[in-house]
C-alpha positions as CSV (number, residue, x, y, z in Angstrom):
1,X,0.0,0.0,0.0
2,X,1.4,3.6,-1.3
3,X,0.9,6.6,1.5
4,X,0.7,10.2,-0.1
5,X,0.6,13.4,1.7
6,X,0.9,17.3,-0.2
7,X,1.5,20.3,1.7
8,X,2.2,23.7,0.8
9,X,5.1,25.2,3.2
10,X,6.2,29.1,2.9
11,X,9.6,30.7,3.1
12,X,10.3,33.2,5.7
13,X,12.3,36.1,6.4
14,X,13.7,36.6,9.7
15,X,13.9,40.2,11.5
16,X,16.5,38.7,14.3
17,X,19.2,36.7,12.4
18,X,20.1,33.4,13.3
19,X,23.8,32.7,12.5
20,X,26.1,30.5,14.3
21,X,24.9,27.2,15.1
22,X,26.1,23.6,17.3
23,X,25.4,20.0,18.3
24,X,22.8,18.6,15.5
25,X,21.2,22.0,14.0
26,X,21.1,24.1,17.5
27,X,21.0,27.6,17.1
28,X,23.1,29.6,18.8
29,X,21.3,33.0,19.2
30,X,16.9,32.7,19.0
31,X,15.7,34.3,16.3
32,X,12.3,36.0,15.0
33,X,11.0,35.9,11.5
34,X,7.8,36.9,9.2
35,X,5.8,33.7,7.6
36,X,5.4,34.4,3.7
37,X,3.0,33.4,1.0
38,X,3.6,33.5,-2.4
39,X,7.0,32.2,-1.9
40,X,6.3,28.7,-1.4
41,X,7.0,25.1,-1.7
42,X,4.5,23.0,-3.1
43,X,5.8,18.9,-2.3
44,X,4.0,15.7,-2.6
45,X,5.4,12.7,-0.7
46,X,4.5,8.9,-1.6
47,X,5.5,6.4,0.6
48,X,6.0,2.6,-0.3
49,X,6.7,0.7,3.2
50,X,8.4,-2.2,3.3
51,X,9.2,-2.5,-0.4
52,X,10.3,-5.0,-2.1
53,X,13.2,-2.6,-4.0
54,X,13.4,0.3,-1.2
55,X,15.0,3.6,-2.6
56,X,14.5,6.9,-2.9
57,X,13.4,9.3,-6.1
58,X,13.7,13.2,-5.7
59,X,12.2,14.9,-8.3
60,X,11.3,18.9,-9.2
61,X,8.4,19.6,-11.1
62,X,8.5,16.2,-12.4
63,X,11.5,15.8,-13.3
64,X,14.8,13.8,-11.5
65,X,17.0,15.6,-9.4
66,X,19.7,13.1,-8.5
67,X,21.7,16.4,-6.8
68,X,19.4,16.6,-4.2
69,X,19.5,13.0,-3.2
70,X,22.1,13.3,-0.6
71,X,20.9,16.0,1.3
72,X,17.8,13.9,1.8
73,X,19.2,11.1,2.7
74,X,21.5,12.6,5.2
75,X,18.2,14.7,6.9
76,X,16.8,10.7,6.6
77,X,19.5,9.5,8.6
78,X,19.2,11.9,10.9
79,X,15.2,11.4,11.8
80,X,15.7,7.4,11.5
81,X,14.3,6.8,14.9
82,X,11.2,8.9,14.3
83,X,10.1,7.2,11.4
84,X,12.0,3.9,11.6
85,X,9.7,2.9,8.3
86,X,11.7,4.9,5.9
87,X,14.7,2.6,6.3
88,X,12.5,-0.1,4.0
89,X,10.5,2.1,2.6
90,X,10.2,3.3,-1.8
91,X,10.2,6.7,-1.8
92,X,8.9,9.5,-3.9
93,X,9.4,13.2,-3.4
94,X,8.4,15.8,-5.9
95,X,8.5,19.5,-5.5
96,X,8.2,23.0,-6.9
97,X,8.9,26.4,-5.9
98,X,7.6,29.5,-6.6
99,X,10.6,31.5,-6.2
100,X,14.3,31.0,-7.3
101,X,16.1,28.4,-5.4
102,X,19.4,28.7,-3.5
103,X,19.2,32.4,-4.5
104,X,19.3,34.0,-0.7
105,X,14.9,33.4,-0.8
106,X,15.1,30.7,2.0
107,X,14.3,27.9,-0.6
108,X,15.5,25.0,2.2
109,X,13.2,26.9,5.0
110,X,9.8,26.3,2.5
111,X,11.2,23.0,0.7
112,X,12.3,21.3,4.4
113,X,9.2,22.4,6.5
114,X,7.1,21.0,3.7
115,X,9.1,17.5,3.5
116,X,9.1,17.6,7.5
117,X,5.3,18.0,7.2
118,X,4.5,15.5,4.5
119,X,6.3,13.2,6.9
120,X,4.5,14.0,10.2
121,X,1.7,13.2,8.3
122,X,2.3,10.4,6.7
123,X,3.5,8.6,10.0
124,X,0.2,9.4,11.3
125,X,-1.8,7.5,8.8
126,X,1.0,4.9,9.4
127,X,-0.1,4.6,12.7
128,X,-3.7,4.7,12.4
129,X,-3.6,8.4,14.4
130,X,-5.0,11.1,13.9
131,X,-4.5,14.4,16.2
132,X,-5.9,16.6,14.2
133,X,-2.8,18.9,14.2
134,X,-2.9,20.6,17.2
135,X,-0.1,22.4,19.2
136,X,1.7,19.2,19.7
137,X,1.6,17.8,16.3
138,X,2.7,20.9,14.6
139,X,5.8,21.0,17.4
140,X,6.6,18.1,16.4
141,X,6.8,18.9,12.9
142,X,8.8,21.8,13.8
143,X,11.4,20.3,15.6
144,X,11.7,17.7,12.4
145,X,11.9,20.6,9.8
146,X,14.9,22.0,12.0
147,X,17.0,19.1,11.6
148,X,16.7,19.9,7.5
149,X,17.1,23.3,7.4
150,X,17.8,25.0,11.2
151,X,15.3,27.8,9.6
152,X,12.4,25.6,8.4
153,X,11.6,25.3,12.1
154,X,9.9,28.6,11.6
155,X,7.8,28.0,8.8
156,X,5.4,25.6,10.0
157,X,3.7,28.8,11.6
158,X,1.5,31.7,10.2
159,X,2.4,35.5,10.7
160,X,5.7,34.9,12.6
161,X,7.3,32.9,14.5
162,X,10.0,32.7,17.6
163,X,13.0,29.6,17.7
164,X,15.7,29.5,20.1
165,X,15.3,29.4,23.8
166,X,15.1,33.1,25.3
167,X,14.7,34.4,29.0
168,X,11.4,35.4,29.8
169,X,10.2,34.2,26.8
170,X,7.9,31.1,27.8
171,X,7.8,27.9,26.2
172,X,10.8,29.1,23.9
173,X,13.3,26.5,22.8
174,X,15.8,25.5,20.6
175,X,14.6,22.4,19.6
176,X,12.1,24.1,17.7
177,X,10.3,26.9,16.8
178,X,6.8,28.6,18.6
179,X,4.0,30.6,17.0
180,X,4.3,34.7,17.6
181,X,1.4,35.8,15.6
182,X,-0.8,36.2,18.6
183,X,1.9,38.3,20.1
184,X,2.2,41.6,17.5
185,X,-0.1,44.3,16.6
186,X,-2.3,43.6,14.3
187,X,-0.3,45.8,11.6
188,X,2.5,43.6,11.3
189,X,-0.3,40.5,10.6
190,X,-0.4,41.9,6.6
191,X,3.0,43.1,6.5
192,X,3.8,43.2,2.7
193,X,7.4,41.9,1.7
194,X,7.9,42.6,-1.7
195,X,11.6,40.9,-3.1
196,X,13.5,42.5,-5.0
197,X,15.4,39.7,-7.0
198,X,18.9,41.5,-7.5
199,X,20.2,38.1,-8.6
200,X,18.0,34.3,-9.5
201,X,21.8,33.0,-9.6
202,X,22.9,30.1,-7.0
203,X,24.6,31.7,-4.2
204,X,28.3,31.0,-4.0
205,X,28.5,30.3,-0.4
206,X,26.0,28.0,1.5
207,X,24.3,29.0,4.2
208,X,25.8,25.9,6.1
209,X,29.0,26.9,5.2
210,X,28.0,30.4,6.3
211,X,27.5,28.8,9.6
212,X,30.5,27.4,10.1
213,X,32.6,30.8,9.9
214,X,30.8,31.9,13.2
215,X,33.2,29.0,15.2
216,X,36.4,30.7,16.3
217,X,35.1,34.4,14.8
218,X,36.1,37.1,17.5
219,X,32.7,38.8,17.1
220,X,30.6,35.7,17.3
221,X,29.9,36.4,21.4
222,X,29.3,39.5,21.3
223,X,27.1,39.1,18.2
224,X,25.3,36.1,20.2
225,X,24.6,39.0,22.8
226,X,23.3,41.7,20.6
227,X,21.3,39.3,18.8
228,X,19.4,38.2,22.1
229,X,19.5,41.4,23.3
230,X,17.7,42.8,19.9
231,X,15.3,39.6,20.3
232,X,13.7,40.6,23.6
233,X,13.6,44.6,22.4
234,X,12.1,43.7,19.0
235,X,9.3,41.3,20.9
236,X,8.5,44.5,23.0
237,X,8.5,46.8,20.1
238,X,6.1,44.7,17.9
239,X,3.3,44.7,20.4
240,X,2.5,48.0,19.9
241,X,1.3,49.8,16.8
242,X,3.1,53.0,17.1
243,X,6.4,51.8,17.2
244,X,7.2,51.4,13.3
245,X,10.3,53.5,13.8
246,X,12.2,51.5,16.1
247,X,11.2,48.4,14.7
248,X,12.9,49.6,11.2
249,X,16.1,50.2,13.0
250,X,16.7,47.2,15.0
251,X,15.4,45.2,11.3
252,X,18.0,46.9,9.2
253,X,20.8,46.8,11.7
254,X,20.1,42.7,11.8
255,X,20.1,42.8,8.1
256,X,23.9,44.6,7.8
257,X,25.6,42.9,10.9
258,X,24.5,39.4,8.8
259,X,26.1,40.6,6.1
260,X,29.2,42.5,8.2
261,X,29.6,39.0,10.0
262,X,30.4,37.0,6.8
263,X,32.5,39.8,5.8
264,X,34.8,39.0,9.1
265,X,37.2,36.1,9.9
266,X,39.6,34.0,8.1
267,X,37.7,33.1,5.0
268,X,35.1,36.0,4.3
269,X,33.0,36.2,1.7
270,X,30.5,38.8,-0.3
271,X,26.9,37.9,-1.0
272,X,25.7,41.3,-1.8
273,X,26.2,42.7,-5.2
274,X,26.7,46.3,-5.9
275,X,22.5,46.3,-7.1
276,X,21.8,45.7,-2.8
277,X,24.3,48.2,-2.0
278,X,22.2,50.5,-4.4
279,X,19.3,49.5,-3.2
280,X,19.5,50.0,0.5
281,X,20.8,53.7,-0.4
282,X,17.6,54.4,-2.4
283,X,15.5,52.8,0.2
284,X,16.9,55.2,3.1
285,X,16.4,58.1,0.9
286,X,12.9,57.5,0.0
287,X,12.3,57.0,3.4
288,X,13.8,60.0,4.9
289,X,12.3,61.9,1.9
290,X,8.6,60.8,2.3
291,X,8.5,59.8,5.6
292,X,6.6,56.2,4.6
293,X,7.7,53.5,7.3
294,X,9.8,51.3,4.6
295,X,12.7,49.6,5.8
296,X,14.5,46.4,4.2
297,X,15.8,42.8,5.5
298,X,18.0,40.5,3.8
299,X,18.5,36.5,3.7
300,X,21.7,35.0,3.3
301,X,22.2,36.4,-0.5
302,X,21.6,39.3,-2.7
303,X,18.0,40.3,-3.0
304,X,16.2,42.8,-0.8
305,X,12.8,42.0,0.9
306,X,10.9,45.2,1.1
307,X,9.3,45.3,4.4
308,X,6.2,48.2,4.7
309,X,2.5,48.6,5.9
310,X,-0.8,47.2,3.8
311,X,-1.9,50.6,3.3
312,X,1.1,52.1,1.6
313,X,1.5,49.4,-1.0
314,X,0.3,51.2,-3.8
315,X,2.7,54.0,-3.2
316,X,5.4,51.4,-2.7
317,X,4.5,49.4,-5.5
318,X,4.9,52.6,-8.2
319,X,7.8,53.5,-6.5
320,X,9.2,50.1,-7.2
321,X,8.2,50.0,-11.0
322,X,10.0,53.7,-11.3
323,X,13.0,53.6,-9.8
324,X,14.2,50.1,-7.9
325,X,13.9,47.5,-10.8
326,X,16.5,49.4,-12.2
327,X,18.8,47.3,-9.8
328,X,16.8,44.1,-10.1
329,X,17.6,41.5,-12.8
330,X,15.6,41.8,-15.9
331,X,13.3,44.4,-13.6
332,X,12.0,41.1,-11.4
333,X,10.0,41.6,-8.2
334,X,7.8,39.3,-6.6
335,X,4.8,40.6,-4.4
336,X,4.7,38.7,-0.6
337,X,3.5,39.5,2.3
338,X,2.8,38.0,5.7
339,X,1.0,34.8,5.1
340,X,-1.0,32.2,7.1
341,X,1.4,29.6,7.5
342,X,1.1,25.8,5.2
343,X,-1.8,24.0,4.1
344,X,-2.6,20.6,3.0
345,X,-3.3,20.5,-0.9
């Protein structure tokens, strides 16, 4: 008997930057993100147990992806005694994203939290249970998706979403990540986040190897500290309306410590391209020039998530068309915003 589960899984975009991990996908700073929409994985998972020619098939919009084998059999390996069935089991994954992949978007946050999902599920009919995914079931999804992608952990939630354990923050952990919609103002719950693709090309670091630069860095304590520090003021700041201001400076400042941090050490590297650089200036102009609460973020790579209220998106959006596609390859945007977390197709 074949087992099938689909789910739709976003990205997301965090405001406090996780960067620096340990042990088995541990982060080493929590970290606080917005849930997308459009960008999104879309998988389907069929399950063969105890087949008679076990193996595993990765596909992309229909089509083979032997490249992406490994990585799934590695994150197999590493919830084995979750789902002891996949060991025997035939395999199918195929998946397709709705956003350029491995291009600084948080591809492995939508594409892992959808696989860890699927799998969840799938266990359940397995098992003959059914717990109608409440809190439990979707922490333990969580903590699955973590152990693919330390960031997918956050995208099993809608609005936004807390991971890493932080004092005074109850229930927080690091084992996986906790839904934070219920504790903003309602203007951050349709947030828009339009991306401003500066680049669809491959990023030539990984983020896992991004990671590993934090170990031995002479800024990585005091970075830990800011970034809890920043945690615990942002968490205050977002439960009030009135507070756009200050929430734009500690979300930028995140953003360019990121990027300052993989600019330090031994072996730096640059994942912003001069079109980001010219960005962010436009961005900080416009701002100071109309006064609209605009700010930006970035991901691990070169493109620029927009970050603004609902009701100044058709301002933004002309803006956008007349001036900042200039720095965006072949003029590409893509219009988010805060979303409502996965679904079951």
């Amino acid at each position: 008997m074949t087992y099938t589960s689909s789910w739709r899984s976003p990205s997301n975009i965090a405001l406090i930057k996780y960067w620096g991990k340990h042990s088995l996908q541990l982060p080493r700073n929590p970290s606080l993100s917005f849930t997308l929409s459009a960008c999104h994985t879309q998988m389907k998972l069929e399950v063969t147990p105890e087949a008679s020619t076990p193996g595993l098939v990765v596909m992309y919009d229909g089509t083979p992806r032997p490249p992406f084998e490994l990585k799934i059999k590695t994150f197999f390996s590493l919830v084995s005694d979750r789902f002891p069935w996949l060991a025997q089991a035939s395999i199918v994954i195929d998946s397709v994203n709705t956003f350029p992949h491995g291009a600084g978007i948080a591809s492995s946050a939508s594409a892992m939290s959808a696989l860890a999902l699927c799998l969840t599920d799938i266990h359940d009919q397995l098992n003959g249970q059914d717990h109608g995914q409440d809190a439990d079931w979707w922490c333990r999804a969580s903590e699955v998706a973590r152990l693919g992608s330390g960031s997918a952990c956050r995208s099993v939630y809608p609005v936004a979403a807390l991971w890493g354990a932080s004092s005074g923050i109850a229930d927080s952990s690091d084992e996986y990540a906790i839904p934070w919609g219920n504790e903003i103002a309602p203007v951050y719950h349709d947030f828009q986040d339009t991306i401003l693709i500066v680049s669809t090309k491959e990023k030539a670091v990984s983020s896992t190897a991004g990671h590993k630069l934090m170990e031995g860095l002479a800024y990585a304590d005091t970075r830990y500290a800011e970034a809890k520090n920043n945690l615990l003021k942002l968490c205050d700041i977002m439960r009030r309306p009135d507070a756009l201001d200050q929430f734009i400076t500690i979300v930028e400042s995140e953003a360019l410590q990121l990027h300052a941090l993989m600019m330090s050490g031994d072996t730096p590297f640059i994942l912003m391209e001069p079109g980001t650089i010219s960005l962010i200036k436009e961005i900080w102009h416009y701002r100071k020039e109309t006064g609209i609460p605009v700010c930006f973020t970035l991901d691990a790579g070169p493109n620029v998530h927009l970050l603004y209220p609902k009701e100044y998106t058709a301002t933004i959006l002309e803006w956008v068309k007349s001036t900042l596609t200039t720095y965006c390859a072949e003029g590409r945007y893509i219009k988010d915003h805060v979303g409502n977390g996965p679904e079951k197709v």
